[in-house]
C-alpha positions as CSV (number, residue, x, y, z in Angstrom):
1,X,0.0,0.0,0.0
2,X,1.2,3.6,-1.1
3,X,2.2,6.1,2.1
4,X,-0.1,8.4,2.2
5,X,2.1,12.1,1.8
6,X,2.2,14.5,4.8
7,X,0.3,17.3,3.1
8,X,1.6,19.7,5.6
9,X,5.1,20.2,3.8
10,X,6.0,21.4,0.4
11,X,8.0,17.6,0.1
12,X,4.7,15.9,0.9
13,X,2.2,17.9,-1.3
14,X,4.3,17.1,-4.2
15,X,4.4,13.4,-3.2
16,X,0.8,13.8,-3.6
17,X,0.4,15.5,-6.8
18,X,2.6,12.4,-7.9
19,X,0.4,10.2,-6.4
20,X,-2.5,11.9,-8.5
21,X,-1.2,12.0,-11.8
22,X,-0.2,8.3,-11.3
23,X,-3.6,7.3,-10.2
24,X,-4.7,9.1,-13.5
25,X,-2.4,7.4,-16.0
26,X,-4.0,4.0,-14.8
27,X,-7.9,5.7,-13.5
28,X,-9.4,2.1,-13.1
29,X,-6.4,-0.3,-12.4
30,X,-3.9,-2.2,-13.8
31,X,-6.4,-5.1,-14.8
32,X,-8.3,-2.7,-16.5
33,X,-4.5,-2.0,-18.8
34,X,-3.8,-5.9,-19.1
35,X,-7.7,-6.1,-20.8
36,X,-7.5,-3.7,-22.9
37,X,-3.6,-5.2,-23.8
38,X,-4.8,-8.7,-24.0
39,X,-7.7,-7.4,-27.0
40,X,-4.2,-6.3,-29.0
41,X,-4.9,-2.6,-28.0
42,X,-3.8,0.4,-26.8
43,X,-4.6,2.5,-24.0
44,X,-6.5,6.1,-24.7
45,X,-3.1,7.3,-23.3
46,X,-0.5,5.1,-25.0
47,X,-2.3,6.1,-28.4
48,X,-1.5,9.8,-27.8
49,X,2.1,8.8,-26.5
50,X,2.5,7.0,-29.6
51,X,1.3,9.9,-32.0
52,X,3.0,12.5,-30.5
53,X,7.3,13.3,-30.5
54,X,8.3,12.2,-27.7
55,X,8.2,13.8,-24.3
56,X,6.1,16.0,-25.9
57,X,2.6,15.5,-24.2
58,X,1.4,17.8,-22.2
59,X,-1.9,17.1,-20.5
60,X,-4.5,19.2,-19.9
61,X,-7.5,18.0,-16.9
62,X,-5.5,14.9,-16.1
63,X,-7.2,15.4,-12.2
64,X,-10.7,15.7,-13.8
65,X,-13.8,13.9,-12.4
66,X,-17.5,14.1,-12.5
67,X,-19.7,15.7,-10.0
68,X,-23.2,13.8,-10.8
69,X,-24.6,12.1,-7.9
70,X,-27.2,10.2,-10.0
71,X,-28.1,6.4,-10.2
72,X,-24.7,6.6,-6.8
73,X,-22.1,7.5,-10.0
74,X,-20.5,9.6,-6.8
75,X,-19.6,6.4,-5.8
76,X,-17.0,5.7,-9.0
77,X,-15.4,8.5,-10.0
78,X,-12.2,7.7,-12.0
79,X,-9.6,10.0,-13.0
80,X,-9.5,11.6,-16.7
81,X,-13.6,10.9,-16.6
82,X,-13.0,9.0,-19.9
83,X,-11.0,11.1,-21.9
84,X,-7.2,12.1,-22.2
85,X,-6.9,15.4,-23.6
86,X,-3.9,17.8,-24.6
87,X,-1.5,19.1,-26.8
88,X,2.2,18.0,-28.2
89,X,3.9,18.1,-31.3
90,X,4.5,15.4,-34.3
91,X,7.7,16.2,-36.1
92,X,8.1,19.4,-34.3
93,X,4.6,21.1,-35.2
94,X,2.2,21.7,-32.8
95,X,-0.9,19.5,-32.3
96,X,-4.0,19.2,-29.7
97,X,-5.2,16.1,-29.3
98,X,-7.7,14.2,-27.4
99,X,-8.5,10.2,-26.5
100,X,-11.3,9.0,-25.8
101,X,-11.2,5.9,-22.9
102,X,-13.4,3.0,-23.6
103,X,-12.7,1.5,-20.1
104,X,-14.2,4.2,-18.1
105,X,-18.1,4.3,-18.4
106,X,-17.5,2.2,-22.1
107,X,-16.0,5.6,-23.2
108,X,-19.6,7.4,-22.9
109,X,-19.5,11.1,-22.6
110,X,-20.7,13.0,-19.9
111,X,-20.7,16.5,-18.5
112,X,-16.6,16.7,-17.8
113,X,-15.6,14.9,-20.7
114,X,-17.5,17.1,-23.1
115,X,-15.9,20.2,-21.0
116,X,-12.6,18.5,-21.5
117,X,-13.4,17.8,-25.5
118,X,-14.5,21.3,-25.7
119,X,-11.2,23.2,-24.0
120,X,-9.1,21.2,-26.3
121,X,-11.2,22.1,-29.5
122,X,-11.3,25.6,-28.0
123,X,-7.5,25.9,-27.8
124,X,-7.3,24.3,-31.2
125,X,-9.5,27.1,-33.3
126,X,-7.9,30.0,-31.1
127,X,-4.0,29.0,-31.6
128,X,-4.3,28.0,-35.5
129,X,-3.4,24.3,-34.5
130,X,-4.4,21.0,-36.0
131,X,-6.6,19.0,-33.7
132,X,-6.5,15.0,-33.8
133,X,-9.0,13.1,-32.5
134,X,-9.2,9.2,-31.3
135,X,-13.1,8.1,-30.9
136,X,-14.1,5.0,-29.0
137,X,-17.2,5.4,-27.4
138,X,-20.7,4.3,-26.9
139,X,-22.5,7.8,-27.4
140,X,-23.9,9.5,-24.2
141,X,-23.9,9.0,-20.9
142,X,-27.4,8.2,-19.8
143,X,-27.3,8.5,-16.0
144,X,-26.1,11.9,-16.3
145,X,-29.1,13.0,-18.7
146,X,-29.6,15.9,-21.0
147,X,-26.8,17.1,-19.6
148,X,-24.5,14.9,-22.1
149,X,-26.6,16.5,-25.1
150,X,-25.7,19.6,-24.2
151,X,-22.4,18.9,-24.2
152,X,-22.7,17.3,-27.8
153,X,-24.0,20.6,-28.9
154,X,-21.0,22.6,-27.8
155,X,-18.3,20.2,-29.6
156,X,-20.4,20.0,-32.5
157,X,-20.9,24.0,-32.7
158,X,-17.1,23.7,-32.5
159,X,-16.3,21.6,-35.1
160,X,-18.6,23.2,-37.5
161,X,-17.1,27.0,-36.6
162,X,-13.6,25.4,-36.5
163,X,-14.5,23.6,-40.0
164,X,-12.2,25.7,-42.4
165,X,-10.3,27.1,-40.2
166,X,-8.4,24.3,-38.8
167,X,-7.4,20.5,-40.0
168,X,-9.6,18.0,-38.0
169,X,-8.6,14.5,-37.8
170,X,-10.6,11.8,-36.5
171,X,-9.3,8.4,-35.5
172,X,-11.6,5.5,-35.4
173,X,-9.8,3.4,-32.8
174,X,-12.7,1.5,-31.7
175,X,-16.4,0.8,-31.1
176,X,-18.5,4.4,-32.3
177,X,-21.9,4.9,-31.7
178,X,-25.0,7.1,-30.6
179,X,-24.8,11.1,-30.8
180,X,-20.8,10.4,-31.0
181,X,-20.7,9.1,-34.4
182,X,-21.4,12.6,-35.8
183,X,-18.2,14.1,-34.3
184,X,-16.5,11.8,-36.2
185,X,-18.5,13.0,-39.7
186,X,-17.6,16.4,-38.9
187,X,-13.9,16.0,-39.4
188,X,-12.2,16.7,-42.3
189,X,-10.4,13.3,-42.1
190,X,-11.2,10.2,-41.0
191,X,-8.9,7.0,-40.3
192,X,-10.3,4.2,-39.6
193,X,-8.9,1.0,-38.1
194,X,-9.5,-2.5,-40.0
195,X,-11.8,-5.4,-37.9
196,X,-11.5,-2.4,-34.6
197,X,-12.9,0.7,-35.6
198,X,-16.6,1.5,-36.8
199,X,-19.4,4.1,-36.7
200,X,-22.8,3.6,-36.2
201,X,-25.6,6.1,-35.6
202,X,-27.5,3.8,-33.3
203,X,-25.9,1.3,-31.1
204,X,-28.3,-1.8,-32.6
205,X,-27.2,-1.1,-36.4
206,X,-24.6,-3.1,-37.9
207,X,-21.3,-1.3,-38.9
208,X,-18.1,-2.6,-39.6
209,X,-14.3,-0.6,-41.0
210,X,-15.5,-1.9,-44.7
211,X,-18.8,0.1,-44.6
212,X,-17.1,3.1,-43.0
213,X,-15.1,2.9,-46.3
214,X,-17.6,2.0,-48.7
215,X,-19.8,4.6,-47.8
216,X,-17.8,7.3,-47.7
217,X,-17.0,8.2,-44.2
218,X,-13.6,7.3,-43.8
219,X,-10.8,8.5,-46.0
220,X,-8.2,5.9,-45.0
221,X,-7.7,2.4,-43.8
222,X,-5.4,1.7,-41.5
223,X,-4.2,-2.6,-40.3
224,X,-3.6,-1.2,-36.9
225,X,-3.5,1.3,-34.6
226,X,0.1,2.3,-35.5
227,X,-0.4,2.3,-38.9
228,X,-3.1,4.8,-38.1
229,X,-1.1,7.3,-36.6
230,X,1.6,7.2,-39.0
231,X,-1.2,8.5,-41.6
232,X,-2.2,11.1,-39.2
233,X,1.3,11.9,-39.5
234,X,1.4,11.8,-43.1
235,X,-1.4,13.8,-43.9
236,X,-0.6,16.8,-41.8
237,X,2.4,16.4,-43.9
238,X,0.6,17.9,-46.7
239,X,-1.5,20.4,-44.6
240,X,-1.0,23.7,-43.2
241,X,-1.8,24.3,-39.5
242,X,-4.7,26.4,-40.3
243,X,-6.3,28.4,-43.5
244,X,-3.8,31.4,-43.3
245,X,-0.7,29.4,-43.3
246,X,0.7,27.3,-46.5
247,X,1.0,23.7,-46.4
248,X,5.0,23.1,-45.6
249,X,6.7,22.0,-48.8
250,X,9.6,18.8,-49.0
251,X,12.9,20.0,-49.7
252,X,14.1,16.8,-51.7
253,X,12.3,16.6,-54.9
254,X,12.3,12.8,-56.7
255,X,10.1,13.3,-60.2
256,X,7.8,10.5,-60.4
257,X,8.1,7.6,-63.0
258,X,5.3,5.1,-63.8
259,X,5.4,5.1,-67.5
260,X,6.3,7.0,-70.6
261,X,3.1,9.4,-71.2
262,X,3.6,9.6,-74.8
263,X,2.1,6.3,-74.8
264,X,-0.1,6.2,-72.0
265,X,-3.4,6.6,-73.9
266,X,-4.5,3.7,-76.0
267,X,-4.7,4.2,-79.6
268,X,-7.8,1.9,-79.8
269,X,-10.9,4.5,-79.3
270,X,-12.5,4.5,-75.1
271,X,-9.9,1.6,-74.5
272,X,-9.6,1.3,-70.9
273,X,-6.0,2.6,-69.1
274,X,-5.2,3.8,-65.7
275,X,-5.3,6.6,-64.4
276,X,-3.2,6.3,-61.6
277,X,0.0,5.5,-64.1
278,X,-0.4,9.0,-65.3
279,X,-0.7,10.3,-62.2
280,X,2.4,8.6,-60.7
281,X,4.3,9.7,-63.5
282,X,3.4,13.4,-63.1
283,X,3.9,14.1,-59.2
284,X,6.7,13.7,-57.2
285,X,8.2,10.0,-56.8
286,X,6.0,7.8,-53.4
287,X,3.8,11.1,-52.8
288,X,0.7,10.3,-53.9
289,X,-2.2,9.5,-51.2
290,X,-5.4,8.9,-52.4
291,X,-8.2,9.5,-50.4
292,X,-11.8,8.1,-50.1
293,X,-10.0,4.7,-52.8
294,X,-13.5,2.3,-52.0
295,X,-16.0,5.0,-52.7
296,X,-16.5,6.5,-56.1
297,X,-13.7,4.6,-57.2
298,X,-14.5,6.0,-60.7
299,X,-12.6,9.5,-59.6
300,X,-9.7,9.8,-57.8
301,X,-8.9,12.4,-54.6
302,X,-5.5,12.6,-53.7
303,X,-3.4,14.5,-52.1
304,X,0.6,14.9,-53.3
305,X,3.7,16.8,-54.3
306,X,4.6,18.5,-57.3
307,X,7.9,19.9,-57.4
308,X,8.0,19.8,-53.5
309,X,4.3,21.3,-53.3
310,X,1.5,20.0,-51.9
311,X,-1.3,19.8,-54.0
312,X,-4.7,18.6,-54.1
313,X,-5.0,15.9,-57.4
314,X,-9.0,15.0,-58.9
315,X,-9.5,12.8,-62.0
316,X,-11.4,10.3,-63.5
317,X,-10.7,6.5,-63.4
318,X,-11.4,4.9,-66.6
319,X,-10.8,1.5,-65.1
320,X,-14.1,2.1,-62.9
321,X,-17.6,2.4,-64.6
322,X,-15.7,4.0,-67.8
323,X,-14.9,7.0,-65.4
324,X,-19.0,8.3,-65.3
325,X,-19.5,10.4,-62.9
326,X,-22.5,10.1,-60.8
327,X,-24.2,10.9,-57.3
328,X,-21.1,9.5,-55.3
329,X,-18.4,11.1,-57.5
330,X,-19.8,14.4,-57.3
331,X,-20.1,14.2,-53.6
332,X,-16.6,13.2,-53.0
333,X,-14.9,15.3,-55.8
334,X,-17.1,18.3,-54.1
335,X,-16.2,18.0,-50.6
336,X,-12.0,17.1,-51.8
337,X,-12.3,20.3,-54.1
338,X,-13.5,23.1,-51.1
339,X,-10.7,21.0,-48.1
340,X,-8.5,22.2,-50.5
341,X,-9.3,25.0,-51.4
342,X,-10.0,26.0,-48.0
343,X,-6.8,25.1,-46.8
344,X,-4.9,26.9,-49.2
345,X,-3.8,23.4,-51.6
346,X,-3.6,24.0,-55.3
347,X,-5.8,21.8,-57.5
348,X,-4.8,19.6,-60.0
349,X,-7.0,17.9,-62.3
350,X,-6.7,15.4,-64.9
351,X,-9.3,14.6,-67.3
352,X,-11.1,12.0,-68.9
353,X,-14.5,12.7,-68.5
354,X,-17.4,11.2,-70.9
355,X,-20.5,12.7,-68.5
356,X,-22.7,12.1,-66.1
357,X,-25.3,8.6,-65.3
358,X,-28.7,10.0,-64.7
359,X,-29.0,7.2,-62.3
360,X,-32.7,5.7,-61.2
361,X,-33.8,9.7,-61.3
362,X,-32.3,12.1,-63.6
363,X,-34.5,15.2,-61.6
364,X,-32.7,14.3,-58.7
365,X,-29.1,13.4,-60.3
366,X,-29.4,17.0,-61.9
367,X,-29.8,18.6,-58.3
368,X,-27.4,16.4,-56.2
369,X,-24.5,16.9,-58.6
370,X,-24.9,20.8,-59.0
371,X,-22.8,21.1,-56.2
372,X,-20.0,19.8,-58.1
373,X,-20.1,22.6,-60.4
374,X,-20.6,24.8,-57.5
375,X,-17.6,23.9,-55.5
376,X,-15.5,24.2,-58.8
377,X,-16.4,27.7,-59.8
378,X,-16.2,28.9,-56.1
379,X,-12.7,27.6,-55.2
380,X,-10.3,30.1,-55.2
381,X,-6.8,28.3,-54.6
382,X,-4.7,27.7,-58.4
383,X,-6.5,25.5,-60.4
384,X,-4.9,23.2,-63.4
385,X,-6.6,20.9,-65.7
386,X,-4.8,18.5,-67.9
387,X,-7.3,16.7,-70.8
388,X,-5.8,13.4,-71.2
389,X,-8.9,12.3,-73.3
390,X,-12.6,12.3,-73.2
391,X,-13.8,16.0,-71.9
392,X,-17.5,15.8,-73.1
393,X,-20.9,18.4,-72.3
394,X,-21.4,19.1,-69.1
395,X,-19.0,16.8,-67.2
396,X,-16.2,18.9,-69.3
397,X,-17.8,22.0,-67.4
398,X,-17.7,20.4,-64.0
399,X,-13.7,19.0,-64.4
400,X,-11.7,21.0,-66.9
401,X,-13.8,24.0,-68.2
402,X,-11.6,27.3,-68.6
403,X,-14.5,30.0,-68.3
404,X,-15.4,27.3,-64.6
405,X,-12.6,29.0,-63.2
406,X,-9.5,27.1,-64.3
407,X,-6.1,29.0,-64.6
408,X,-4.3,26.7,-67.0
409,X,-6.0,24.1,-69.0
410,X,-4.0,21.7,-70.7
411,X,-4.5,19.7,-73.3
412,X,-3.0,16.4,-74.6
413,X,-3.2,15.5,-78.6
414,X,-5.1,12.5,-77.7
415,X,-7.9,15.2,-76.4
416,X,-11.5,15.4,-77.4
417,X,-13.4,18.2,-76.0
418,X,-16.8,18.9,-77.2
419,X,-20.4,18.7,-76.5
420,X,-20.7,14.9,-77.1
421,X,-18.5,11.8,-78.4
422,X,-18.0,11.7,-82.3
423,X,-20.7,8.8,-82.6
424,X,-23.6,10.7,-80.8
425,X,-22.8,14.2,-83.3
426,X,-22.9,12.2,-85.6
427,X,-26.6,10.5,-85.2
428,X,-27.6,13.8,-84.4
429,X,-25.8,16.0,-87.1
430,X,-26.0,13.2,-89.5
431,X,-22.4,13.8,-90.2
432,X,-19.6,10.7,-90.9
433,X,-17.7,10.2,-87.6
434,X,-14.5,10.6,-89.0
435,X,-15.5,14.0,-90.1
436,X,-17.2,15.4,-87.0
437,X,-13.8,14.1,-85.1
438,X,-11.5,16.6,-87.3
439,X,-14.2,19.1,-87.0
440,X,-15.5,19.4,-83.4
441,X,-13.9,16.5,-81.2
442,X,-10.3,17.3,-80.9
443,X,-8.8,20.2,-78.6
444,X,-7.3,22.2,-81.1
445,X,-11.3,23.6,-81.5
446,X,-11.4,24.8,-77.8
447,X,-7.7,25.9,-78.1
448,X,-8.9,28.4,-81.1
449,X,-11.1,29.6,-78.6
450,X,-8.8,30.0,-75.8
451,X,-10.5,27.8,-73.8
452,X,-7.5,25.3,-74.0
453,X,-4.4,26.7,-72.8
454,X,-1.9,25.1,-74.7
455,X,-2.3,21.6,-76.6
456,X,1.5,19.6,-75.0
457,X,3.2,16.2,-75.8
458,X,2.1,14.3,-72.8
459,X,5.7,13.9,-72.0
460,X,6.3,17.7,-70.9
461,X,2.9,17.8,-68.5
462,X,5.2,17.4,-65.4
463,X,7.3,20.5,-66.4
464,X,3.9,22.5,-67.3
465,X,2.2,21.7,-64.4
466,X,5.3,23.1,-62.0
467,X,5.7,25.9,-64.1
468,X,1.8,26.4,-64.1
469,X,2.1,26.1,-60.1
470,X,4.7,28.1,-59.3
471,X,3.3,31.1,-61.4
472,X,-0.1,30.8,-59.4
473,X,1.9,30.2,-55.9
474,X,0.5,34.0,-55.0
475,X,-2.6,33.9,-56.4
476,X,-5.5,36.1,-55.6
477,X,-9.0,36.1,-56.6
478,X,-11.5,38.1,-54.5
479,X,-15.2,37.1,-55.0
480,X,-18.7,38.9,-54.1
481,X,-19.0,39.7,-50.6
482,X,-21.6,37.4,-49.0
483,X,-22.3,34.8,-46.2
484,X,-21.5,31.8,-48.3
485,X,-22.6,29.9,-51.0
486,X,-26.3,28.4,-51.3
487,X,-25.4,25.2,-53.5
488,X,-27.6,22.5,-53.6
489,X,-26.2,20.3,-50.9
């Protein structure tokens, strides 16, 4: 049994602050540690240790408890209250972070644990720092009532204000559910954790890391807990702190190389190819991270380097559904196009775009993907386009189109940019195909026009995209003064 500290003398009042903080690094025992190891797992605390530099934690309401007396929860009343909360640095740049505890009160959130959720996001917004998030817990704390809603509405009214202004990352480390699962939709990134981590919105659905995935909600899969931090590490990589800083830039530059883009397009007319091959070959050498890979595979969001700069890559994936875009694809190239643009990332499109499915309803297609074209026209951050192929009606507006908003649009010779594909002008026009092609579906039309930049060898798009970059590196468009946008979410 630990000596209990004379209180009366500096030495002993230390002794028991000791005492304290090490009653809060293990709140509910040391069997409570050897569970939570035995399920392959780490502590709320070890996951933060493990994020962060080390020796670089410091924790904020580590002597925290709860003061309801409801249903006798005065009679357990752990240290922490379920959530370790902070702020450190990961490769020297500042961070706030918080952990939820899935061994104290199944990591349910009550009145201190929101207050401690809150200060952290507080700090976060006010100081211009990334916050990171690890979620693993069962929604609210019943026993302490409406009290735990209000505290939902706080850190959601703080992720929504802080949406913009700062990067939020959200770790799935384990079982989500209840009024919690939202604060894991409002971040801007979500990792999720294979066979660990899931969200649900009630605790009697059925949710699992693949339907996180599948659906959209989370960004990346991680195999492990580890794994997931080093992501979190690797994204911020490619992120500012906050919307008035620029994303920090790598000093050694390695071009990429995939395969020769002179021959990347197949000569055989909406043959399949990759997209990703071009891709690789364009940005800088093992920086590409795509985003969101299970849902809407048939565009890509990635994020990567160019040069050394970070920049935000959308295009089309012929290898998936002929790269249509639909519902999905709008949604996810609309939500990747304004994180960028709201954190200051340059865009980088490349195109191969033959339109949109009209799906079961073509009413409600029409309105659920004018947000696309919304988000496109409003961002404000350098904007490239490269037309690798098919650039048809009005999917050509929403990816590539100069007068959209686009800075520089490229264009390779393989290009055809037009209202529609050769063989629907010509059932309509009644003109031979062959005809129609030299005519109207080629970019040398739109570059008459202006409305292609400069028609390039596929071989020099690397060199034309830094140049392109580094000319728009100071940017600055304003728009019309108003609230925000009304686009048809």
């Amino acid at each position: 049994m630990t000596a209990t500290p004379d209180i009366s003398t500096t030495a002993g009042k230390i002794a028991d602050l000791q005492q304290r903080l090490a009653e809060a690094r293990i709140p509910v025992g040391e069997d409570a540690v050897r569970a939570i190891h035995d399920a392959e797992k780490l502590t709320a605390r070890e996951r933060i240790e493990a994020l962060l530099d080390e020796g670089s934690f410091t924790e904020i309401d580590a002597l925290a408890r709860h003061r309801s007396t409801a249903f006798k929860l005065d009679k357990t009343r752990p240290l922490t209250d379920g959530v370790v909360s902070g702020y450190g640095t990961i490769d020297g740049r500042a961070v706030c972070v918080f952990s939820q505890d899935s061994s104290i009160f199944d990591g349910q959130l009550g009145e201190v644990t929101g207050e401690k959720i809150v200060k952290v996001l507080e700090m976060a917004v006010k100081s211009g720092t990334p916050v990171i998030g690890f979620y693993d817990g069962l929604g609210t704390r019943d026993k302490e009532g409406i009290v735990s809603l209000e505290m939902y509405s706080k850190i959601y009214r703080l992720q929504a204000q802080g949406s913009g202004v700062i990067p939020q990352i959200a770790i799935v480390a384990g079982e989500v559910a209840g009024s919690q699962a939202h604060g894991v939709a409002l971040s801007d990134l979500v990792i999720g954790i294979a066979n660990q981590g899931s969200v649900r919105l009630n605790k009697e659905d059925a949710a699992d890391s693949i339907a996180d995935a599948t659906s959209g909600l989370s960004h990346l899969t991680a195999a492990d807990e580890h794994a997931a931090m080093d992501l979190a590490a690797e994204l911020l990589d490619y992120l500012p702190s906050n919307n008035r800083a620029l994303a920090p830039r790598a000093d050694d530059v390695a071009e990429g190389s995939a395969i020769d883009l002179d021959s990347a397009i197949p000569d055989e007319r909406d043959a399949q190819f990759d997209m990703k091959e071009i891709l690789s070959s364009v940005v800088d050498e093992d920086s590409l991270l795509e985003l969101q890979p299970v849902f809407a595979p048939s565009v890509i969001t990635s994020l990567a380097r160019v040069a050394g700069i970070p920049v935000g890559i959308i295009a089309n994936q012929p290898l998936q559904d002929d790269a249509w875009l639909d519902i999905d694809s709008a949604e996810k190239l609309t939500r990747f196009t304004r994180f960028c643009n709201t954190f200051n990332l340059p865009l980088v499109s490349f195109v191969d775009a033959p339109g949109f499915h009209s799906g079961e309803s073509s009413a409600a297609t029409t309105r659920r993907t004018a947000k696309l074209f919304a988000s496109t026209a409003d961002a404000t951050v350098g904007k490239i386009s490269v037309v690798v192929r098919r650039a048809f009606g009005s999917a050509y507006l929403a990816m590539a189109a100069k007068r959209m908003g686009t800075d520089l649009v490229f264009a390779w010779p393989t290009a055809q940019i037009s209202t529609a594909d050769a063989a629907t002008l010509s059932a309509t026009l009644g003109k031979d195909e062959a005809e129609l092609e030299e005519m109207l579906v080629n970019p040398y039309a739109a570059a008459e026009r202006g409305l292609v930049d400069a028609v390039i060898p596929p071989s020099q798009t690397r060199k034309q995209v830094i140049d392109g970059l580094r000319l728009l590196e100071r940017k600055v468009e304003d728009g019309f003064h108003r609230k925000h946008n009304n686009m048809a979410l």
